[in-house]
C-alpha positions as a printed NumPy array, in Angstrom:
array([[ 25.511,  14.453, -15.592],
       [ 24.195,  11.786, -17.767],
       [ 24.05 ,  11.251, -21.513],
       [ 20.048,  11.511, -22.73 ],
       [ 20.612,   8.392, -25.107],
       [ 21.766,   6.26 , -21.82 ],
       [ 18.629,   6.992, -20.339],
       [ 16.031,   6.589, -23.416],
       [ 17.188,   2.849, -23.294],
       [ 13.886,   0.748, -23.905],
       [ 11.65 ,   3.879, -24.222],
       [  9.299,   3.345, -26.723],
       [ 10.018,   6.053, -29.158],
       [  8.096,   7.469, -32.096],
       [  9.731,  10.463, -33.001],
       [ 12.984,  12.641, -31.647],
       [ 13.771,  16.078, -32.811],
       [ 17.211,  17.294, -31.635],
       [ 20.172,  15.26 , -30.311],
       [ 20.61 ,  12.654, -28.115],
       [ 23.703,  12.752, -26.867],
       [ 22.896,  15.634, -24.832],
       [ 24.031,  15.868, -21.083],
       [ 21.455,  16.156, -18.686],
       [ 21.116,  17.053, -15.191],
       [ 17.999,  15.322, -13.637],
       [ 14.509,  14.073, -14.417],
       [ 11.432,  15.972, -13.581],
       [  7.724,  15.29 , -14.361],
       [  6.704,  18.354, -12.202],
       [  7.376,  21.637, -14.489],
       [  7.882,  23.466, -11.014],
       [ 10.597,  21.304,  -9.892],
       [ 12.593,  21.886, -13.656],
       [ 16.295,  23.449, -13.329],
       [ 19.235,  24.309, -15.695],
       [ 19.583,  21.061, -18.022],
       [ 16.629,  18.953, -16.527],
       [ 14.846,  16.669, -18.632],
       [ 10.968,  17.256, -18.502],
       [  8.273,  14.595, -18.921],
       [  4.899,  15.555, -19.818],
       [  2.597,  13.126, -18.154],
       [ -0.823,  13.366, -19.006],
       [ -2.88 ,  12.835, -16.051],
       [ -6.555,  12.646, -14.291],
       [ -6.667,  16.143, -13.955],
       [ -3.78 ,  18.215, -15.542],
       [ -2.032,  17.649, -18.924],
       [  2.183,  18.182, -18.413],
       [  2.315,  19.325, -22.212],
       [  0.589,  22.428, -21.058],
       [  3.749,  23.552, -18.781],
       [  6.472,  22.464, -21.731],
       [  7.076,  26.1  , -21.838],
       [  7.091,  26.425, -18.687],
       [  9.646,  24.201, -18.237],
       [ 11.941,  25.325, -20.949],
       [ 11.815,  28.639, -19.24 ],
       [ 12.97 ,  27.094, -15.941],
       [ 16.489,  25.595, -17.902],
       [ 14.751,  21.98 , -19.392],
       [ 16.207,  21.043, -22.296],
       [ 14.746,  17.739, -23.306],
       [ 11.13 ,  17.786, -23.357],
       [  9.376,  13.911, -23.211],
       [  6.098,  13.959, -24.647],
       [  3.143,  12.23 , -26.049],
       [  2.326,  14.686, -28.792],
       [  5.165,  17.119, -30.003],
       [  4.458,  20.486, -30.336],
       [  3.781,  22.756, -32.948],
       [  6.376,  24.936, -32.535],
       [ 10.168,  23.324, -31.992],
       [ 12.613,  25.591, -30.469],
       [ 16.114,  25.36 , -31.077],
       [ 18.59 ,  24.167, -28.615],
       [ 15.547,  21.578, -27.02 ],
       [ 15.579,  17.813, -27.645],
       [ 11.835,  16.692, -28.133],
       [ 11.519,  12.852, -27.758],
       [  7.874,  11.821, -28.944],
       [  6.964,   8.644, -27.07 ],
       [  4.182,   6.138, -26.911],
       [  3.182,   6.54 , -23.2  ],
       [  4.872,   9.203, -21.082],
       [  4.624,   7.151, -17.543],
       [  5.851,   4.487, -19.43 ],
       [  8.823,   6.208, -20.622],
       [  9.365,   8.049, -17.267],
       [  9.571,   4.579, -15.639],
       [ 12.695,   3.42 , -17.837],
       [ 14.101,   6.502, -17.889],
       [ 14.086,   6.353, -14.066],
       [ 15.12 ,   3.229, -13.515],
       [ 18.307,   3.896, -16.624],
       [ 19.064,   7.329, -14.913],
       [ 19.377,   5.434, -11.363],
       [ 21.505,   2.388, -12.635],
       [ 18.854,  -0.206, -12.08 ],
       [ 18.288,  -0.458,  -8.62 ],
       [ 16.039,  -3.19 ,  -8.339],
       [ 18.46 ,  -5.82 ,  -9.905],
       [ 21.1  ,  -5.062,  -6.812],
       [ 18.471,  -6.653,  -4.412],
       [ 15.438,  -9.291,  -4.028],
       [ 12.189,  -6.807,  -4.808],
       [  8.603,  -8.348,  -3.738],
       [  5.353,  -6.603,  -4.979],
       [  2.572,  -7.312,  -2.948],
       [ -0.81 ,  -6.383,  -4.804],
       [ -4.347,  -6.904,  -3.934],
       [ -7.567,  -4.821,  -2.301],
       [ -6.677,  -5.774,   1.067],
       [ -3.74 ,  -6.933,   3.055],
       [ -0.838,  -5.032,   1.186],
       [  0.25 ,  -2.947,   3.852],
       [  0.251,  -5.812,   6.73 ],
       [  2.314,  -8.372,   4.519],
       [  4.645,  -5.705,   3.327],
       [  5.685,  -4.3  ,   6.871],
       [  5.581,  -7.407,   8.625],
       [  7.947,  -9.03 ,   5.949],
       [ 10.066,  -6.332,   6.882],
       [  9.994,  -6.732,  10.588],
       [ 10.833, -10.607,   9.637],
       [ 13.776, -10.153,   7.881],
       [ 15.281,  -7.231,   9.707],
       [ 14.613,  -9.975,  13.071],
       [ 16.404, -12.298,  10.767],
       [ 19.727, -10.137,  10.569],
       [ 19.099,  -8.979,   7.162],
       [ 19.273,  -5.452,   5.899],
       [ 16.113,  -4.426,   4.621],
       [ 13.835,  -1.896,   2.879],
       [ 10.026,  -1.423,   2.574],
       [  7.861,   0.89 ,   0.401],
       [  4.352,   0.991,   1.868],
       [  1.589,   2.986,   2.61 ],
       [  2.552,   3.497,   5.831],
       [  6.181,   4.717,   5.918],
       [  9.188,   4.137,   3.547],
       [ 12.378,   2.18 ,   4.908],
       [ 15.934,   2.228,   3.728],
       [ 16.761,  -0.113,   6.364],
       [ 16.88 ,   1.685,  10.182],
       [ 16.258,   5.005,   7.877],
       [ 12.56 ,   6.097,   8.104],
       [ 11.001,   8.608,   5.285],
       [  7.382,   9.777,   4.805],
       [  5.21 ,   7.905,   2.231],
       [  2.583,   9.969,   0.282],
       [  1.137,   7.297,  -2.313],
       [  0.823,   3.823,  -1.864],
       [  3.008,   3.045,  -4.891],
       [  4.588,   6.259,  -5.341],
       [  6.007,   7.534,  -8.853],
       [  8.736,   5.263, -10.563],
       [ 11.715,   8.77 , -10.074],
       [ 10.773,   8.336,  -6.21 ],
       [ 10.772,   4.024,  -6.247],
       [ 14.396,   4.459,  -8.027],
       [ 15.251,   6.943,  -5.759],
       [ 15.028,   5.415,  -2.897],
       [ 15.978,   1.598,  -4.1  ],
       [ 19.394,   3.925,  -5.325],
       [ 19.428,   4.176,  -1.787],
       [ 18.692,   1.319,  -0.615],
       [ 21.382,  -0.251,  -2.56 ],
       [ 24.007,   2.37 ,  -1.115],
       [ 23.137,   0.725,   2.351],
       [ 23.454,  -2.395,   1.21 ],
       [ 19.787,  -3.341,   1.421],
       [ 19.081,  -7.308,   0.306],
       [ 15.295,  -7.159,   0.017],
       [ 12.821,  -5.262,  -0.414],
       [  8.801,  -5.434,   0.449],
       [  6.58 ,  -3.112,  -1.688],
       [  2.912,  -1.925,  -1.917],
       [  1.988,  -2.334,  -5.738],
       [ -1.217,  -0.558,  -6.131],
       [ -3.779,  -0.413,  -9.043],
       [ -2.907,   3.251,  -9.825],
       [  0.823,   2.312,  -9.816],
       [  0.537,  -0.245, -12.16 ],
       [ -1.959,   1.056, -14.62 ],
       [  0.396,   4.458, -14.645],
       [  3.411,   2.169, -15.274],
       [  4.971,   3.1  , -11.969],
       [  6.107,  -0.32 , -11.488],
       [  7.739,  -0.819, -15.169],
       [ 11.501,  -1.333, -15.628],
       [ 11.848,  -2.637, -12.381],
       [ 13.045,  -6.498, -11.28 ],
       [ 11.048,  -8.   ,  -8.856],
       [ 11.791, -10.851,  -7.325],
       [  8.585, -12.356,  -6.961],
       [  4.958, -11.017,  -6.888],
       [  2.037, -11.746,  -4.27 ],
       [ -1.435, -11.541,  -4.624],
       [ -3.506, -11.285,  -1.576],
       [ -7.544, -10.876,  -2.463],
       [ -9.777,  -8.576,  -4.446],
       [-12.996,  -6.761,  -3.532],
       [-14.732,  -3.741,  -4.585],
       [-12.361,  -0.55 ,  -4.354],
       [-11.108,   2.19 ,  -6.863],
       [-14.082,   1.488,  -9.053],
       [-13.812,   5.866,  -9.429],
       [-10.632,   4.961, -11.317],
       [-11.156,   1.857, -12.858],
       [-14.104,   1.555, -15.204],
       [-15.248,  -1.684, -14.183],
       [-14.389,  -4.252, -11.893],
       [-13.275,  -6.431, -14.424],
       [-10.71 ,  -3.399, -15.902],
       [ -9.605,  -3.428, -11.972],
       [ -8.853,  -7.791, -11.93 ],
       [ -7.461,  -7.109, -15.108],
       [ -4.642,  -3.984, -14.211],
       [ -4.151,  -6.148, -10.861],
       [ -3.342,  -9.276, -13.56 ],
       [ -0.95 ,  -7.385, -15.67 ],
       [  1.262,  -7.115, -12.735],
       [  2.367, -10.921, -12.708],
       [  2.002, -10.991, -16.388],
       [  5.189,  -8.713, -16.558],
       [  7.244, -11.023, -13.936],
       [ 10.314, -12.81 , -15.253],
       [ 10.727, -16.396, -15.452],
       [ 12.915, -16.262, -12.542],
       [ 10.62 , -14.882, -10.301],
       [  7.868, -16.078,  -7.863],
       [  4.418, -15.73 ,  -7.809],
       [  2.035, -16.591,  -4.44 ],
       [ -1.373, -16.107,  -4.7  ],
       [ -4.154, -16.605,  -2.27 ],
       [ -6.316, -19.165,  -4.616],
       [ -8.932, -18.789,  -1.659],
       [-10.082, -16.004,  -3.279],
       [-12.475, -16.624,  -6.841],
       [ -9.589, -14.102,  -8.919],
       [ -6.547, -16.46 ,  -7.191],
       [ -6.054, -18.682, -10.178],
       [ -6.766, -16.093, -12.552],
       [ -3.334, -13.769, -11.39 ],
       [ -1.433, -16.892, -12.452],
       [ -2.837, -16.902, -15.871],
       [ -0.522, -15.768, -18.224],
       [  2.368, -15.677, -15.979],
       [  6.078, -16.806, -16.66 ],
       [  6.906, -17.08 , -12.819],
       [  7.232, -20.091, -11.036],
       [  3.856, -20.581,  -9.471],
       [  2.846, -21.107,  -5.88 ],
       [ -0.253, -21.016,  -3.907],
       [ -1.64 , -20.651,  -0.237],
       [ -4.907, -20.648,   1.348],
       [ -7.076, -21.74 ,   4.394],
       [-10.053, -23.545,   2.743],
       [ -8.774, -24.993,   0.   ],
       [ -5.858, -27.608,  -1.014],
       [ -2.609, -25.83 ,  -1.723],
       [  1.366, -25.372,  -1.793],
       [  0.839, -23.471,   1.66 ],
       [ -1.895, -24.027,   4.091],
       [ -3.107, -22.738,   7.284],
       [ -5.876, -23.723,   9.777],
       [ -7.521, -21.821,  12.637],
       [ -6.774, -23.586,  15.892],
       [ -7.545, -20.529,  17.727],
       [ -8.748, -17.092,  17.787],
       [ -9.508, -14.063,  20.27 ],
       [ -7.782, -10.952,  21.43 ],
       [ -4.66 , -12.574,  22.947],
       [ -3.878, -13.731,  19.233],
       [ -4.057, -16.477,  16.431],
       [ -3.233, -20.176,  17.321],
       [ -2.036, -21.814,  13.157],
       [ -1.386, -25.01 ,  12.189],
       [  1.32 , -24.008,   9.292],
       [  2.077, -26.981,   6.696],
       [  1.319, -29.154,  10.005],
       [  3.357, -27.163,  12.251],
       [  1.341, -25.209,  15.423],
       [  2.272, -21.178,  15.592],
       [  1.193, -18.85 ,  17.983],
       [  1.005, -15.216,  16.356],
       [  0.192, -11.942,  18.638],
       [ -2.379, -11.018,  15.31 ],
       [ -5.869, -11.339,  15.744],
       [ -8.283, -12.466,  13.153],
       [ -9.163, -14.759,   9.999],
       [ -7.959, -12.082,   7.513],
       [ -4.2  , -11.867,   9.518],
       [ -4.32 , -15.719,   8.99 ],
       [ -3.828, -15.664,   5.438],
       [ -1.636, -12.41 ,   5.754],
       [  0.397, -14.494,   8.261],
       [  0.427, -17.754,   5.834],
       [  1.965, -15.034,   2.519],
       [  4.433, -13.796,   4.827],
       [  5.39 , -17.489,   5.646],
       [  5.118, -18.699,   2.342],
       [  7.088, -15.53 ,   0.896],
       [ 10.234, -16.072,   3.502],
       [ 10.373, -19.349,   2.679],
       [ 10.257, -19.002,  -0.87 ],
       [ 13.338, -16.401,  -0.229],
       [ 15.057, -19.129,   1.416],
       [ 14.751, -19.083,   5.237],
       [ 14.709, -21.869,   6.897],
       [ 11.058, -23.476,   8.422],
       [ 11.921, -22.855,  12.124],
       [ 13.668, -19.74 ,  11.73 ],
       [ 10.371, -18.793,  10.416],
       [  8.291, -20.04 ,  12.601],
       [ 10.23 , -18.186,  15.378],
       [  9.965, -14.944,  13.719],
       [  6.769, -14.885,  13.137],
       [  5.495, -15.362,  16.669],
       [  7.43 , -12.305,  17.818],
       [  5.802, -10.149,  14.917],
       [  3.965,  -6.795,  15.957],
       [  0.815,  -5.427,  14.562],
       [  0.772,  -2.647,  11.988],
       [ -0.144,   0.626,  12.869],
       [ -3.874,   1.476,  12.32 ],
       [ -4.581,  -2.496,  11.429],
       [ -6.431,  -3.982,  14.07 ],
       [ -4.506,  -1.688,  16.456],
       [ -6.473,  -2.025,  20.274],
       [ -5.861,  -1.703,  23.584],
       [ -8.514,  -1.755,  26.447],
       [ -9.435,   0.632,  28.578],
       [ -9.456,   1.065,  32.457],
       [-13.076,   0.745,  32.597],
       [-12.509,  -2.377,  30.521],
       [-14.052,  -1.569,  27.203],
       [-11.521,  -2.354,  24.205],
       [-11.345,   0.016,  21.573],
       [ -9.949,  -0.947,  17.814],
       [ -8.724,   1.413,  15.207],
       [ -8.674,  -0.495,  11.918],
       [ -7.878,   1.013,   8.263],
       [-10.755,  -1.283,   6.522],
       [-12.179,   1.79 ,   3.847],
       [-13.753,  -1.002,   1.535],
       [-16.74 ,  -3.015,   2.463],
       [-14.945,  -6.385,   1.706],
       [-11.915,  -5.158,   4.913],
       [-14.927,  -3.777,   7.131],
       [-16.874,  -7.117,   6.946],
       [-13.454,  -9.111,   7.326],
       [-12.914,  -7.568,  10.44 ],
       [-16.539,  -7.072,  12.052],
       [-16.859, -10.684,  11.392],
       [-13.118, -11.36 ,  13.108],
       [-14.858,  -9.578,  16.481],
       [-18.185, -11.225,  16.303],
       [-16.159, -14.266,  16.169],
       [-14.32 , -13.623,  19.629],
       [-16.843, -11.575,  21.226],
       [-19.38 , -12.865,  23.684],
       [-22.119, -11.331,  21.832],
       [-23.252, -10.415,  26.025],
       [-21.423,  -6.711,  24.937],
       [-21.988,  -4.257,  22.73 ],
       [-20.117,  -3.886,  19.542],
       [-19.91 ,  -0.056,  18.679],
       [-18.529,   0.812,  14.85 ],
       [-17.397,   4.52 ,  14.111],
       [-17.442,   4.159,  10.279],
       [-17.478,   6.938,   6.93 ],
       [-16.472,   6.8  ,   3.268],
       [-13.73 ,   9.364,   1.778],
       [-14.879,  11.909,  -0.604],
       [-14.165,  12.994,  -4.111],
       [-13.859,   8.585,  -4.363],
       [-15.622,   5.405,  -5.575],
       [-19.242,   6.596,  -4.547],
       [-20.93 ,   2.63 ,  -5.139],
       [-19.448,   1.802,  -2.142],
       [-20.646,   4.089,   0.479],
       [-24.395,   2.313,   1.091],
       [-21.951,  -1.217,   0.719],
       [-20.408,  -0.415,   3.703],
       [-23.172,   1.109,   5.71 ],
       [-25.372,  -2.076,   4.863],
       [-22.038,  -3.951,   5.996],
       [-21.661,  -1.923,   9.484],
       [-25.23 ,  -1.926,  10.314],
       [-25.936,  -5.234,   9.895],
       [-22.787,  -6.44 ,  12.196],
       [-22.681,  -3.881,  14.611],
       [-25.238,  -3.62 ,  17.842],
       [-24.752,  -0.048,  17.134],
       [-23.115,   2.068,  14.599],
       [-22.182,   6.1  ,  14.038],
       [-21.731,   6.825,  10.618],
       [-19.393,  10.254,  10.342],
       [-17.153,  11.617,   8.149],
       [-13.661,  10.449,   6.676],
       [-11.356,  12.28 ,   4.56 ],
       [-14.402,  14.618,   2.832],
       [-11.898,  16.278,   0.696],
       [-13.9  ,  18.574,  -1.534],
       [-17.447,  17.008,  -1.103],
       [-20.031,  17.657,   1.965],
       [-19.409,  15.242,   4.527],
       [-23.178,  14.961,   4.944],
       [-23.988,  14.074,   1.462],
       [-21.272,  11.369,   1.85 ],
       [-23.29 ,  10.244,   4.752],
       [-26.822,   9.998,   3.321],
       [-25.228,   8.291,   0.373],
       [-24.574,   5.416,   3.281],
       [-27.331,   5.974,   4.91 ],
       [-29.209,   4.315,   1.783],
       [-27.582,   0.928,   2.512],
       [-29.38 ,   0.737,   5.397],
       [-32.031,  -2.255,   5.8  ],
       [-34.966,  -1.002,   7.716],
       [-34.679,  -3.321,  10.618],
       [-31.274,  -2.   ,  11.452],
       [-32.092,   2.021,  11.369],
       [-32.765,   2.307,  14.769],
       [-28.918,   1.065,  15.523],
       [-28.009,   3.753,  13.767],
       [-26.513,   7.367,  14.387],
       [-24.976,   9.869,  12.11 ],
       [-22.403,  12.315,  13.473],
       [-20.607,  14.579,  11.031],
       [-17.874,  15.627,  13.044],
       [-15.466,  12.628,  13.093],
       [-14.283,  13.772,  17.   ],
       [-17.854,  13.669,  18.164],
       [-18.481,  10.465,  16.814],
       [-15.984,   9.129,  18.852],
       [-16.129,  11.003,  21.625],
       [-20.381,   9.824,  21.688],
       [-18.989,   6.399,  20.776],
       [-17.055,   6.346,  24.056],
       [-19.611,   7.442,  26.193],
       [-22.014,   5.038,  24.657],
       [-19.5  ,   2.202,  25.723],
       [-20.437,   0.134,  29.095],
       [-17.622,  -2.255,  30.246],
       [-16.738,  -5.229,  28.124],
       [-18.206,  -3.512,  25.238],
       [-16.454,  -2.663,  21.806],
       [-15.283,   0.432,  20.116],
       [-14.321,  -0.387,  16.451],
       [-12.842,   3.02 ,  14.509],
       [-12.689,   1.906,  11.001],
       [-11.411,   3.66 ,   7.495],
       [ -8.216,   5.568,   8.424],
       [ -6.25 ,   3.963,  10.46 ],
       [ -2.732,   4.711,  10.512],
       [ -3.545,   8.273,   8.99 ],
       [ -3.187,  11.153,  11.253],
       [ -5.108,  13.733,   8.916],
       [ -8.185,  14.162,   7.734],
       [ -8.336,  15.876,   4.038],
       [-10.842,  18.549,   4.168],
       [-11.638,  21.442,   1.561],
       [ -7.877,  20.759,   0.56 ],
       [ -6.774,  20.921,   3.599],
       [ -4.915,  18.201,   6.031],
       [ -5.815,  18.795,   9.372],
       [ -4.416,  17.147,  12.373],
       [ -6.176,  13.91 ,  13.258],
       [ -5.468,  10.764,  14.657],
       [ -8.4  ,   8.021,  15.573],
       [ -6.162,   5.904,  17.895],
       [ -4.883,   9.408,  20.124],
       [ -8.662,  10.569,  19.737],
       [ -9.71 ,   7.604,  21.354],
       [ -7.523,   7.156,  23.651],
       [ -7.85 ,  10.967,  25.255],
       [-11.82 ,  10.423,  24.952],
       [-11.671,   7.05 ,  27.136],
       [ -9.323,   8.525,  29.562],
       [-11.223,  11.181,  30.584],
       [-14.425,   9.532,  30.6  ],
       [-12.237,   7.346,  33.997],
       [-11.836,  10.497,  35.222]])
């Protein structure tokens, strides 16, 4: 049990009615989760209001209710706490109610469009290979060192990112690698922790259904290092125009990388094709089994983060030439009849052009280059004829399908890409709803030495339709399809 008042501790508070020295059991934001003696935060959300199930909580045993607007009626026996922002309050209360995790180890947030995932997970694999205990909270998969657990948000909600640094801690965890997505940090998921440093790898058009504007999206993305300490880090890729702007405001100590321009850590492209990425690091030649421009300056954070952390430059070096690809990023193999297939989880046009451009850049261009490619539903709708302009353009031949549809008709997703189409590149183009078929007519397409690129879900093994998650996994799918096509 914990004292409420222990927990309120830097919760912006307007109003409290009741006491505060109450004992409480746990801290819920979900009003179906709520047992005897919980405390209950009403978050206000995209599409349900949590001040709607107060009662519904009280009924269930809460008895402190968090909230944004009190209500009208006060029963007896319940503490009300009327507070500024309710995901802001949730994320000290969580971080108070789990003895501030994140100060018992070195936390890095890794934020941008693209590249989160990669940097986080191979950081991990770095300094696990480096004999350290480590944890990672990614997209992908959440680690408490050699303990796996399922991720279901990219930055998931601030009770959860306690909950599992709490653990992390109890394993004796040094670092920790996490995804720090624009949701997360607009909805204060990321507040009350202590990060350790902050890295910013790019942005591009994505979440513009959230955000109002791109420049409300740079702007959530800047707040992030804005709210670093003084004795953190930040690295940011000043390759990209938005680069200079993270480090703004920021108290950190400042660093940069990049491949094109002069900074604190550079890279250059000695050589690239399927085998892997040749680097000259800071004047030192790498070899790295990644493949393409985009894993070069994921490759240079992850070098520029471990040193930063204090590794030393060969131990480095080492490690990172015995790094594995991420699932579903840039994820290949080829096939018996020689044609190489990729399953890559670029879902914004600024990833799918990163990576089209990496294989037209090893490619023969004597092959054909085959891209399987659709937009999720119920999501940022400006970038569906983006992406098909993107595809069509540097493909030889393209199959535009469906995604995760979620509530919308896959084939209104589709002729919404459809429109980015130029007119000289229609005739490349095919539209298969079924996301199976696609592939499947993707594979028989194929000829030897030609190229199957998958793009959008990568390491996902669903697809979200009608509210449903049905089984589905693009790298298995292809896989089966080109094996019995040999037979």
């Amino acid at each position: 049990m914990k004292v409420l008042k222990d927990i309120l501790y830097k919760v912006n508070i307007n109003a409290v009615a009741g006491s505060t020295n109450t004992l409480i059991n746990k801290i819920e934001f979900d009003s179906r989760k709520v047992a005897i003696n919980d405390v209950f935060v009403a978050i206000s959300g995209v599409t349900m209001d949590g001040h709607q199930f107060i009662e519904s909580a009280i009924s269930s045993g809460a008895i402190v209710i968090i909230c944004e607007t009190l209500p009208q009626i006060l029963k007896d026996g319940i503490t009300y706490v009327e507070v500024s922002s309710a995901n802001m309050a949730l994320a000290y209360m969580a971080s108070n109610y789990y003895e501030h995790p994140s100060k018992n180890l070195k936390l890095v947030g890794v934020t941008g469009t693209n590249g989160k995932t990669t940097v986080t997970s191979l950081l991990y694999q770095l300094f696990k290979k480096a004999g350290f205990k480590v944890g990672l909270l990614s997209t992908v998969k959440i680690m408490v060192d050699d303990s796996e657990y399922k991720a279901t948000h990219t930055t998931p909600d601030s009770l959860t990112i306690n909950r599992y640094l709490q653990k992390m801690n109890d394993k004796g965890v040094e670092f920790c690698f996490m995804e720090v997505s624009s949701h997360g940090i607009h909805q204060s998921r990321t507040d009350g922790l202590s990060f350790a440093g902050g890295i910013f790898t790019n942005l591009s058009h994505d979440h513009l259904d959230y955000h109002s504007s791109f420049a409300e999206y740079r702007d959530v993305k800047k707040s992030f290092f804005d709210g670093l300490t003084k004795d953190a880090f930040v690295l940011s890729n000043i390759d990209d125009k938005n680069g200079l702007v993270m480090l703004q405001n920021t108290v950190a100590k400042k660093f940069t990388y990049a491949l094109k321009n002069y900074a604190d850590y550079r890279a250059q492209i000695l050589e690239n094709d399927f085998g892997g990425l040749l680097l000259k690091l800071n004047d030192q030649e790498l070899w790295t089994k990644l493949v393409g421009n985009f894993n070069a300056y994921n490759i240079l954070a992850i070098y520029a983060t471990a040193a930063l952390l204090g590794l030393k430059n060969e131990e480095i070096l080492r490690l990172i030439s015995e790094l594995e690809s991420v699932s579903g990023r840039f994820q290949y193999f080829i096939s018996e009849d020689r044609i190489t297939a990729i399953v890559d989880y670029a879902h914004t046009p600024d990833a799918l052009k990163n990576v089209l451009e990496t294989i037209n850049s090893i490619r023969t261009k004597n092959e054909e280059l085959i891209t399987v490619v659709g937009c999720g539903g119920d999501r940022d709708k400006a970038k569906r004829p983006k992406m098909a302009h993107i595809a069509s353009a540097l493909s030889t031949k393209v199959i535009f399908t469906s995604d995760n549809p979620r509530s919308e008709d896959p084939d209104d997703i589709i002729k919404d890409m459809e429109v980015g189409v130029e007119p000289l590149n229609f005739k490349k183009t095919l539209s298969i709803t079924d996301r199976k078929q696609a592939i499947k007519t993707a594979c028989q397409m194929a000829q030897a030495k030609d190229i199957i690129l998958i793009a959008g879900k990568g390491h996902e093994t669903y697809q979200e339709i009608n509210g449903e998650r049905l089984d589905f996994d693009d790298y298995k799918t292809v896989l089966e399809c080109l094996k019995q096509l040999q037979k």
